[in-house]
C-alpha positions as MATLAB code, in Angstrom:
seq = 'XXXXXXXXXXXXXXXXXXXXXXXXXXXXXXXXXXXXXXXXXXXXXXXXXXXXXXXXXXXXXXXXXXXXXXXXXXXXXXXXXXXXXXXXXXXXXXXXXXXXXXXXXXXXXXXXXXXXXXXXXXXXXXXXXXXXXXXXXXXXXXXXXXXXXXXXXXXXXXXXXXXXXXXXXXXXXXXXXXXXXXXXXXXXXXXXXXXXXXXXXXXXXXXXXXXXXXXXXXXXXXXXXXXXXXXXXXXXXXXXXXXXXXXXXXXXXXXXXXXXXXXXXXXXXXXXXXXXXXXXXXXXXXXXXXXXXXXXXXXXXXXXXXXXXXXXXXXXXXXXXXXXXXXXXXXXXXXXXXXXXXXXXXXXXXXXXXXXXXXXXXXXXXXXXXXXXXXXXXXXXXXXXXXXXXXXXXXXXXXXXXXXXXXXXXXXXXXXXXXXXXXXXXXX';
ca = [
      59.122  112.495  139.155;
      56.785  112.692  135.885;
      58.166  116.364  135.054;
      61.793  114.690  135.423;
      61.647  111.875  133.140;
      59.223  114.124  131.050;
      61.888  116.352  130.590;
      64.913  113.654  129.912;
      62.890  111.954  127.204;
      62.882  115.537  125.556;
      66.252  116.210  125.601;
      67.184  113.234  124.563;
      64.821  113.071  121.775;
      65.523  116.801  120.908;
      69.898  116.436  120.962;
      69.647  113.536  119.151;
      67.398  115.096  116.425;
      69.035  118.271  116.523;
      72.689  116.616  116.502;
      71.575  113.812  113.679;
      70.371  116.889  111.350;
      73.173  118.781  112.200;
      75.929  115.902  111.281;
      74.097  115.324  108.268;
      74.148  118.475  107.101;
      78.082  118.763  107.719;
      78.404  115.168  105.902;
      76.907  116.957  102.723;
      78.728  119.934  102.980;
      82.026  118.001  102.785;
      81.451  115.499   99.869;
      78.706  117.564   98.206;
      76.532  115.425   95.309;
      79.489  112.885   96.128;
      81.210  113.543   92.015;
      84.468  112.986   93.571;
      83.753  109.509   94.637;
      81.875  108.570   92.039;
      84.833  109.429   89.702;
      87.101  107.385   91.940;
      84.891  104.366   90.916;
      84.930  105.743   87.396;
      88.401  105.172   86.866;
      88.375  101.759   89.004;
      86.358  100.801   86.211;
      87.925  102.220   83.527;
      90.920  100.010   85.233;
      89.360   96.719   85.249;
      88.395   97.404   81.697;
      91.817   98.381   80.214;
      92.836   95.357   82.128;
      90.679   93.108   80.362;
      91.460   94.577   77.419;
      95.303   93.857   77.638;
      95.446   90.927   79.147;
      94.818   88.711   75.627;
      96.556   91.466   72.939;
     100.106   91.586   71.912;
     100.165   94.623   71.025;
      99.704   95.906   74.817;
     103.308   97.971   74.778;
     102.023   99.974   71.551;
      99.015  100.654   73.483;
     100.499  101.595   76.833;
     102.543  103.772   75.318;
      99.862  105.974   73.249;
      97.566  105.803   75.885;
     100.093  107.363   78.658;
     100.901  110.241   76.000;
      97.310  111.175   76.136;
      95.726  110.505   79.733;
      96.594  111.210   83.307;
      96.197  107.330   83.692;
      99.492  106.254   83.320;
      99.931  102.503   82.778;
     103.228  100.738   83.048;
     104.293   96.491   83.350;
     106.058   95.641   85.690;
     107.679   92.155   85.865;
     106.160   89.393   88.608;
     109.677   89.193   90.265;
     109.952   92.410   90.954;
     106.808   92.787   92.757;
     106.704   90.858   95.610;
     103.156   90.039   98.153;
     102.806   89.053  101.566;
     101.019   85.833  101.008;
      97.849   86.890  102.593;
      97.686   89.196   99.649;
      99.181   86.827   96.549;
      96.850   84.417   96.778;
      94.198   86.813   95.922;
      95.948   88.832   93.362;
      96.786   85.161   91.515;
      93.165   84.708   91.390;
      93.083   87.870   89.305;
      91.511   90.428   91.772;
      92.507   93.712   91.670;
      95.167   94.960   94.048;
      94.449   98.757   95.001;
      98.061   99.816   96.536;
      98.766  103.504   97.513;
     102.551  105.360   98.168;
     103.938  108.753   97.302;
     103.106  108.877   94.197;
      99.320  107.819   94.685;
      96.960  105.003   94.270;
      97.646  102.280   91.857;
      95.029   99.414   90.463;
      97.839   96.142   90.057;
      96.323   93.155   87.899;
      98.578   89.832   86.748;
      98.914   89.664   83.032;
     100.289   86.494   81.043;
      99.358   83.588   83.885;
     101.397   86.041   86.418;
     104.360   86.646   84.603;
     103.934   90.211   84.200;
     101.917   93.282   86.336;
      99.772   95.482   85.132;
     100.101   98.856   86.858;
      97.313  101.465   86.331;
      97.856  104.858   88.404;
      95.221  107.076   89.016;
      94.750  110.686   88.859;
      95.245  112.473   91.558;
      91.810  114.294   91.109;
      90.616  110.599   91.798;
      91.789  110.754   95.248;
      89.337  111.051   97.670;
      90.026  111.154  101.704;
      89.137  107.873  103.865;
      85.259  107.499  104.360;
      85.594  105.598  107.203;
      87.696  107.946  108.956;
      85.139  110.862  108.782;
      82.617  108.636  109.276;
      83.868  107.646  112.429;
      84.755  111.582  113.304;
      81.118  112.060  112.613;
      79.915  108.901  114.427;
      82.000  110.110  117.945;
      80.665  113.848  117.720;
      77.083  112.302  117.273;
      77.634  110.194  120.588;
      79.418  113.187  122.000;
      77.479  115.525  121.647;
      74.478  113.748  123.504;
      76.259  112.933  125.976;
      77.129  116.536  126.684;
      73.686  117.676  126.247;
      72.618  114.925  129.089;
      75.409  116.083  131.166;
      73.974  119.895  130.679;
      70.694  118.689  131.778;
      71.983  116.502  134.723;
      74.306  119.417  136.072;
      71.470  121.116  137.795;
      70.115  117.768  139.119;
      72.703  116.989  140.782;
      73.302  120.186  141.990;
      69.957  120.142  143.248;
      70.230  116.636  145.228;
      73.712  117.584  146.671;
      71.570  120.701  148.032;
      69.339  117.973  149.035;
      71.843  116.095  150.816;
      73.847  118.524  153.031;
      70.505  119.823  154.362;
      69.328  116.659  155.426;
      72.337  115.931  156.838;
      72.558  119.609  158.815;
      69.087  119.067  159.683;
      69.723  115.129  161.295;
      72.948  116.447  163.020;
      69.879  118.762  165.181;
      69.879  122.012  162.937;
      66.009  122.303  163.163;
      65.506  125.197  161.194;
      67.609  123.942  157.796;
      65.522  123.886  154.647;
      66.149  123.667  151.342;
      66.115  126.535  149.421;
      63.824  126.354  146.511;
      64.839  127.836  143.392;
      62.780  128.955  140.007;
      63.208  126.320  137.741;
      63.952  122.749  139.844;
      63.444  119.123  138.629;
      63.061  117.562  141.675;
      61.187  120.890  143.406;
      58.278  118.419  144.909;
      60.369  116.394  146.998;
      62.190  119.677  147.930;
      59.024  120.920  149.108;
      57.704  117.965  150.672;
      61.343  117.609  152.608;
      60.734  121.309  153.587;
      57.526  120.371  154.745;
      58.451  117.104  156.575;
      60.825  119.096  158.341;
      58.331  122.074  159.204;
      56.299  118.950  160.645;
      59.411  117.724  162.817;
      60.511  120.848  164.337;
      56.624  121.564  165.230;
      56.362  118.287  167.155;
      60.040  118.662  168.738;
      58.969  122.120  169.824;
      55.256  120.700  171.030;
      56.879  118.266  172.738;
      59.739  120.735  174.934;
      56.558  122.864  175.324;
      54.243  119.718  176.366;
      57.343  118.765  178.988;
      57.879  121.943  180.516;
      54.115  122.894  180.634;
      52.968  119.502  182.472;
      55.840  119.830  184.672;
      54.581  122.916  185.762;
      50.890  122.417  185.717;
      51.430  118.855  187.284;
      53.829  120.389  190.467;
      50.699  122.549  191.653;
      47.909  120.040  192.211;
      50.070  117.203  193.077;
      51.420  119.625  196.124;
      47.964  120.439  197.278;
      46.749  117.066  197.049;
      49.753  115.651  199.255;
      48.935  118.694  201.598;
      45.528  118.035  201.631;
      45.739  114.146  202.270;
      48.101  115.104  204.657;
      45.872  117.128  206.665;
      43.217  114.160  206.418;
      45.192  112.095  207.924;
      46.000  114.098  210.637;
      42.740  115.861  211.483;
      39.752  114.304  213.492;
      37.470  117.073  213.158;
      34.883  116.272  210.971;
      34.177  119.482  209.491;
      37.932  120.157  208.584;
      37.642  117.318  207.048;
      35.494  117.816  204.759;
      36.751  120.793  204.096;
      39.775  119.022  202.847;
      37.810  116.323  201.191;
      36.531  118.764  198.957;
      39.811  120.512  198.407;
      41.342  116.983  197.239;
      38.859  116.329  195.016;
      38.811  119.786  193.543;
      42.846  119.059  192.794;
      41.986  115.482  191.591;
      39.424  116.571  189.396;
      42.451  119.786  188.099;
      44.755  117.284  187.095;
      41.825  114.963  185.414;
      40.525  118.245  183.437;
      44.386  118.441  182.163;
      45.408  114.819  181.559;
      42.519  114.348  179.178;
      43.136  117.326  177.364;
      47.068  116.003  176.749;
      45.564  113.064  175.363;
      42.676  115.001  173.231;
      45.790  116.908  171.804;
      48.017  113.738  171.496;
      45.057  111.969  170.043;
      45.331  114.922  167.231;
      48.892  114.517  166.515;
      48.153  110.950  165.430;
      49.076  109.790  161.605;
      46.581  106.857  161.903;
      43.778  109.312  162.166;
      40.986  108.421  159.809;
      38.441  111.810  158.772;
      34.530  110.381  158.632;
      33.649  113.177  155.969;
      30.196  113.687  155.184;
      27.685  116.427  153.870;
      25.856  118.593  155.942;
      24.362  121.943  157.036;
      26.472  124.099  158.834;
      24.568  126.629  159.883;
      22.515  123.442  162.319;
      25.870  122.246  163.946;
      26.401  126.183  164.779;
      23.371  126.954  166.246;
      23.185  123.734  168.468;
      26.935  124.199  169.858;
      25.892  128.310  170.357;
      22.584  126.793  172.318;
      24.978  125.060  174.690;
      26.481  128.069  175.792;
      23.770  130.376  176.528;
      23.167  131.700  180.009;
      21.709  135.175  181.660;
      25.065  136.594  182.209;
      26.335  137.181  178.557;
      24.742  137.185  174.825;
      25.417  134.928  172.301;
      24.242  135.390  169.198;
      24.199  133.465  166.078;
      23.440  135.120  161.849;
      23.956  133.887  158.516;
      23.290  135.402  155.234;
      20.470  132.803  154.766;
      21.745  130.708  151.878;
      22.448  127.248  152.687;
      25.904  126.879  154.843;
      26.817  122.964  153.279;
      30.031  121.759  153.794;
      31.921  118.345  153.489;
      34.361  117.276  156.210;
      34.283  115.306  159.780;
      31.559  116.704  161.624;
      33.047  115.700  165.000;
      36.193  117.313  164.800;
      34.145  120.265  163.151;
      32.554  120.473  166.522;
      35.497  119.837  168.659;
      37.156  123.027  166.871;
      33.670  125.401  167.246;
      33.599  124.238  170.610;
      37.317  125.171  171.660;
      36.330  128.819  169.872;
      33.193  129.373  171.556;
      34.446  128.377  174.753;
      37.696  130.930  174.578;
      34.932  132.958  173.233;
      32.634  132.771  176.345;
      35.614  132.682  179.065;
      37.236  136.170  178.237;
      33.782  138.023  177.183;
      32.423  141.061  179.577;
      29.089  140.777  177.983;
      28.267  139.902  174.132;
      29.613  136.878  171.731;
      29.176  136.990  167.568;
      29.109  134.330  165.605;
      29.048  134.652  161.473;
      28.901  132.499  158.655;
      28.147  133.375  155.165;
      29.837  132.531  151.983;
      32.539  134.112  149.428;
      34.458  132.502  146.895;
      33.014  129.044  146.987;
      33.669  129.239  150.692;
      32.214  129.433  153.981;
      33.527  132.275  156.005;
      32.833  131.899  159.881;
      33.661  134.304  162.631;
      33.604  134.169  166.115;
      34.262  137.464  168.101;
      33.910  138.938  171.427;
      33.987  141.977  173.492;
      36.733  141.105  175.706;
      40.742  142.519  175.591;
      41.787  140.520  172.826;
      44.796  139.114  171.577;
      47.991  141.280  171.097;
      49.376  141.158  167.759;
      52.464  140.212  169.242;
      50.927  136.871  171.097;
      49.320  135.961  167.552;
      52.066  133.658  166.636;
      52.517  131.788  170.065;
      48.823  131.603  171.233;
      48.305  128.443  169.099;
      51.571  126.643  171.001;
      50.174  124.341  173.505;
      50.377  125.390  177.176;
      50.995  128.941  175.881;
      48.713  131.365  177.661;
      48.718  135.281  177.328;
      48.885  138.374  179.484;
      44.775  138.006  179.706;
      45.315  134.236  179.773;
      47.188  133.521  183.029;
      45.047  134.464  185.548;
      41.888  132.320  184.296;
      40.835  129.132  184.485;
      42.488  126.504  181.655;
      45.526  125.098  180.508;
      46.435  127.248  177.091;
      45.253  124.389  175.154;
      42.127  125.459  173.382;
      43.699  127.399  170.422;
      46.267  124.686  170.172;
      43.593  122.141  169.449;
      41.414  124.407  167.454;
      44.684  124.857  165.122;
      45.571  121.459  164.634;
      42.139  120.120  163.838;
      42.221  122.769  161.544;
      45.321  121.106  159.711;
      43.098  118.359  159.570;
      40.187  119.318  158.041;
      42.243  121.771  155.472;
      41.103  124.963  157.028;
      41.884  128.457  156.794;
      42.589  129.712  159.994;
      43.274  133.036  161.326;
      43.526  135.204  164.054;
      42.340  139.143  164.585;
      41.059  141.840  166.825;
      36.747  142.249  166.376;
      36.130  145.658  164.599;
      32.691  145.799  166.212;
      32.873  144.495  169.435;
      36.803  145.424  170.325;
      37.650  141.613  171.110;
      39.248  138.913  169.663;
      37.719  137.632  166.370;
      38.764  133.921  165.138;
      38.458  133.354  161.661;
      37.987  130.026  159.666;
      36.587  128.847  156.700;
      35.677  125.583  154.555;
      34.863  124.569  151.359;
      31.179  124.965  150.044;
      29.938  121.855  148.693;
      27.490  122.693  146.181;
      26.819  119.365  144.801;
      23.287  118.683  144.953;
];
């Protein structure tokens, strides 16, 4: 919203600069050093002053007629009968004002002579003519006001062009068209809100999609356990043999403690999702959080190893979702190994690059894009243990804590290799 009123200040200071210089330029052009009207009052003058001149001499006829042989100001007396006035206009001329009155022939000054017996009627030259002021000053005055207004209505155009864009793919998207964004052009003034609209709606169809996903996968996950656990409660009821049993007993408390393990991993995920979320950021080392979570998972069956490039690994986020997201990796990690887990940190570009990777089968390219959907489990997935959550988490914690995740195949061990970095925090 800055860059938009930013840029209506400047065109409006700009077109009414440009259009004021441009006017006034025009202006001069027509009347030039302004002689014409200058002579115009010139000969008003001149009027008022052959006027005062006659009005007390009786030899005004002698004059009038050597002075019309010999200027273009002809002068003539008229008697007061013939020269009637509206009264609006008598009154004054009795006073002795001068009465400027134009026709065919021109403009004529009028004065009363002889206590308003007699008119005194001075016509001007017709180089003395000049055209109405105040009608190209008004011409002038409605381009002026014109003109901005059709520079504002140049800069609007695209504006509203823009929020009519605005509006039909809201409304596409609210009538269930989940995949309608705006399309963002080069030069926009309103591209933030496009983009955060794009992005609100990214955020919409993601949940939507999380939550068909969340439906169909609990559904199915839930079906399973609940039937053995009526089968097996069945089965207690109706068994007296103490060994069968327990038997049973443990098989109902093996499907009890299934559907546990997934319940609280819908809410761990749901808790995610939430807006009210608040991030406890703090500085630390991240090279200790690593090597702590990697001590966890050490046993005789597989290798885990842990290297840095020795500089310190400092970082400044939440240090329990930090761990909640390591964890999820190293635990994919340490489920689909055959025998050796990697994990790297070091730093490039005012980052710190870490790298988990293992020597299992990997993740085909073309599961990449779905293995971070919740519930969604692979070719190597579906026979193991686990609900297709892990990656789901370790993605949207990820969101949260602004970083760069990404997905790949381990050069050196043939496995997947999860990638993610943060921002160094060099600040002492």
């Amino acid at each position: 919203m800055r860059k938009l009123s930013l840029s209506l200040i400047l065109v409006v200071v700009v077109s009414i600069i440009t259009l004021g210089w441009l006017l006034n330029k025009i202006y001069l052009n027509t009347h030039g050093s302004n002689q014409r009207y200058s002579a115009y009052y010139a000969y008003l003058e001149l009027s008022d002053d052959l006027h005062a001149s006659l009005a007390d001499t009786p030899l005004r006829e002698d004059f009038i007629n050597v002075w019309n042989a010999h200027s273009d100001m002809q002068l003539a007396l008229l008697p007061r009968e013939d020269f009637p006035l509206p009264q609006t206009l008598e009154e004054s001329f009795n006073r002795g004002e001068r009465l400027l009155l134009e026709s065919d022939q021109g403009i004529a000054a009028h004065y009363t002579l002889d206590d308003g017996l007699e008119v005194l009627a001075i016509s001007l030259p017709a180089d003395a003519i000049v055209v109405d002021q105040g009608k190209l000053e008004l011409i002038l005055t409605l381009s002026f006001y014109g003109g901005v207004t059709a520079i504002i209505l140049i800069w609007v155009w695209p504006l509203i062009h823009r929020l009519i864009s605005l509006r039909n793919t809201a409304r596409r998207f609210g009538k269930g068209d989940l995949a309608a964004r705006v399309k963002l052009r080069g030069v926009s003034y309103i591209r933030e809100i496009e983009t955060e609209f794009n992005r609100m709606a990214d955020r919409i169809e993601s949940l939507l999609n999380d939550n068909k996903l969340l439906t169909r996968a609990v559904s199915h996950d839930l079906k399973t356990p609940l039937a053995r656990l009526r089968f097996g409660l069945e089965a207690l009821t109706e068994t007296t043999e103490e060994k069968q049993r327990a038997k049973y007993a443990v098989r109902v408390n093996r499907d009890m403690e299934e559907m546990e393990s997934l319940i609280n991993t819908l809410l761990q995920y749901a808790r995610l999702d939430e807006n009210r979320i608040e991030m406890q950021n703090e500085r630390f080392e991240l090279s200790h959080l690593i090597s702590s979570l990697v001590e966890t998972y050490q046993h005789d069956n597989l290798q885990i190893s842990f290297k840095n490039d020795g500089k310190d690994l400092v970082t400044f986020c939440d240090q329990r979702y930090l761990s909640m997201l390591i964890n999820n990796l190293l635990s994919n990690a340490v489920r689909y190994a055959q025998h050796e887990v990697r994990v790297t940190a070091h730093t490039a570009k005012q980052r710190i690059q870490v790298c988990i990777e293992d020597d299992g089968a990997g993740i085909n390219s073309e599961e990449v894009a779905h293995v971070t959907k919740p519930f969604w489990r692979g070719e190597q997935g579906k026979h193991r243990k686990g609900h297709g959550m892990g990656l789901a988490i370790v993605s949207r914690i990820a969101d949260w804590l602004g970083a760069d995740f990404h997905i790949g195949r381990s050069s050196a061990l043939g496995g997947a290799a999860i990638h993610f970095s943060l921002p160094l925090d060099e600040n002492p």
